[in-house]
VOBA-1610 file (N, C-alpha, C; in pm, whole numbers, padded with zeros to 5 digits, always signed):
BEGIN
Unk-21387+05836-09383Unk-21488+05815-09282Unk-21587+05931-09285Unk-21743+05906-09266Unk-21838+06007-09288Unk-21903+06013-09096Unk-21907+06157-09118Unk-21986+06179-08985Unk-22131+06209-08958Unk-22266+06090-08929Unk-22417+06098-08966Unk-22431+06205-08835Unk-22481+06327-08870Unk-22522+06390-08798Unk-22616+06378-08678Unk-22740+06260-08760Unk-22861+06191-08711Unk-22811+06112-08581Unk-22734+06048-08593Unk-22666+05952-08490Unk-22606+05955-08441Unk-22495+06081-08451Unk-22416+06072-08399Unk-22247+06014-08359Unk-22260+05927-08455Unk-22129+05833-08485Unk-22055+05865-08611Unk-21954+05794-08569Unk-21839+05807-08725Unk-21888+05725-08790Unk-21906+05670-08899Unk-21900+05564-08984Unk-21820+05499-09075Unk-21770+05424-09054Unk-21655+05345-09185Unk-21700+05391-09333Unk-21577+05406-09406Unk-21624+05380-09596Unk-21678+05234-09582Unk-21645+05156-09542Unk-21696+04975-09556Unk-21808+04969-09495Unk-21873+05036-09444Unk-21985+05016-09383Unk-22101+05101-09434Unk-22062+05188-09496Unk-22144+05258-09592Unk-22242+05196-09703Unk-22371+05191-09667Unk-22464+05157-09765Unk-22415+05168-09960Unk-22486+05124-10008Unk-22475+05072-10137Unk-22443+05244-10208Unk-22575+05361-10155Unk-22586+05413-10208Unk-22528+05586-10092Unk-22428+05463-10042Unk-22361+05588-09924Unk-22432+05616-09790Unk-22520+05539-09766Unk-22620+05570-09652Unk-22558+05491-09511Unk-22620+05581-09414Unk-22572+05548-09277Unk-22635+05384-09208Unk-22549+05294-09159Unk-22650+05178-09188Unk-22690+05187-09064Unk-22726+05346-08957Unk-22802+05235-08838Unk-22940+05365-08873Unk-22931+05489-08955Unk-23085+05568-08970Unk-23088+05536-09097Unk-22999+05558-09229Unk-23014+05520-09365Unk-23009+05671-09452Unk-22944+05782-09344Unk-22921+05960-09418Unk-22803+05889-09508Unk-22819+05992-09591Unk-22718+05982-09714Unk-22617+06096-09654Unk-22463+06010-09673Unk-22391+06096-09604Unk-22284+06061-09758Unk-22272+06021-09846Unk-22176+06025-09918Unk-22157+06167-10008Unk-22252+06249-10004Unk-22255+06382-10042Unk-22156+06461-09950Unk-22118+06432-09835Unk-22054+06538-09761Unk-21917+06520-09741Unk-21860+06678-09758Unk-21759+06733-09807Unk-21660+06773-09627Unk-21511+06711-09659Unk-21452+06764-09516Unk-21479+06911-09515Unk-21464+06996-09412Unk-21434+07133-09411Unk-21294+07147-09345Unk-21238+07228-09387Unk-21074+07243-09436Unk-21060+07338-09269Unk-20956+07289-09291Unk-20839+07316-09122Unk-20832+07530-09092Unk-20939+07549-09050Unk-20931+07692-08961Unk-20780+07781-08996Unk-20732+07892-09092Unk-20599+07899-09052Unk-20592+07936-08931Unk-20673+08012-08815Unk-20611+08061-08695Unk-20598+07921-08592Unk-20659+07794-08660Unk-20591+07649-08596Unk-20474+07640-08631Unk-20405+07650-08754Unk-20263+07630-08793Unk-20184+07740-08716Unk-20205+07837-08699Unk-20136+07936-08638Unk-20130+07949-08505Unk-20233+07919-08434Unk-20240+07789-08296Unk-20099+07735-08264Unk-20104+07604-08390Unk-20000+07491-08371Unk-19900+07532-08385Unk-19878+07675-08512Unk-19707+07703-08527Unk-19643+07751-08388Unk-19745+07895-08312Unk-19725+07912-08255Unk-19669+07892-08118Unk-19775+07776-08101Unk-19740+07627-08001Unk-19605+07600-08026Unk-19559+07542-08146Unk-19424+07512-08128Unk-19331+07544-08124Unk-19318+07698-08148Unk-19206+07790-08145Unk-19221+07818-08004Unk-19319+07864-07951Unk-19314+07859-07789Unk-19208+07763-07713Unk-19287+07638-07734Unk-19228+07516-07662Unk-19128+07510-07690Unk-19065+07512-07806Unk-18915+07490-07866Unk-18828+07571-07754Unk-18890+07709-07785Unk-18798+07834-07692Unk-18779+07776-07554Unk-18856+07740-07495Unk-18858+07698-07374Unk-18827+07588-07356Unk-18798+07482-07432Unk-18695+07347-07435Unk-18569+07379-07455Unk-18509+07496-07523Unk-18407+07545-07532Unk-18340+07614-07425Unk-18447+07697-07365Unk-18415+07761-07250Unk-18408+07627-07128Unk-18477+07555-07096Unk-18443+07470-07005Unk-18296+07383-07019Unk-18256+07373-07171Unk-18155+07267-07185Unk-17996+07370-07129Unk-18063+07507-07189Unk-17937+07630-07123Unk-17931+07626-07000Unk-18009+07620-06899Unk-18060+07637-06749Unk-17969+07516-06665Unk-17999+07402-06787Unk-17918+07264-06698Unk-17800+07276-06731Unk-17712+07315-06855Unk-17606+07318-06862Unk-17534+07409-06788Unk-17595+07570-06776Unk-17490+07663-06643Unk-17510+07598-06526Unk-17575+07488-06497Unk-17601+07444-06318Unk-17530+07301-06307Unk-17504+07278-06408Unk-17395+07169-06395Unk-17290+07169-06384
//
């Protein structure tokens, strides 16, 4: 899927002009390249889940001494 800057919208591969163009302005978007995932986003998410984990762990300890 390509994103027309011009418009604003996502666009389908199937809906993509002959020659890659956006079909509601007609920018050529088949030239453009994803840009790759931030590492301090991945390190975000690891982080995120070692957090949460700890603290799903700690809650599952919490219910078992109170039972």
């Amino acid at each position: 899927m390509a994103w027309c800057e011009e418009c604003d919208i996502l666009v389908e591969d199937t809906d993509l002009g002959a020659e890659g163009e956006c079909p509601a302005c007609g920018t050529i978007l088949a030239d453009q390249e994803r840009q790759p995932i931030p590492w301090y986003f991945k390190l975000m998410i690891v982080a995120s889940v070692i957090y949460l984990g700890y603290r799903g762990y700690q809650g599952v300890t919490w219910i078992a001494a109170h039972v």
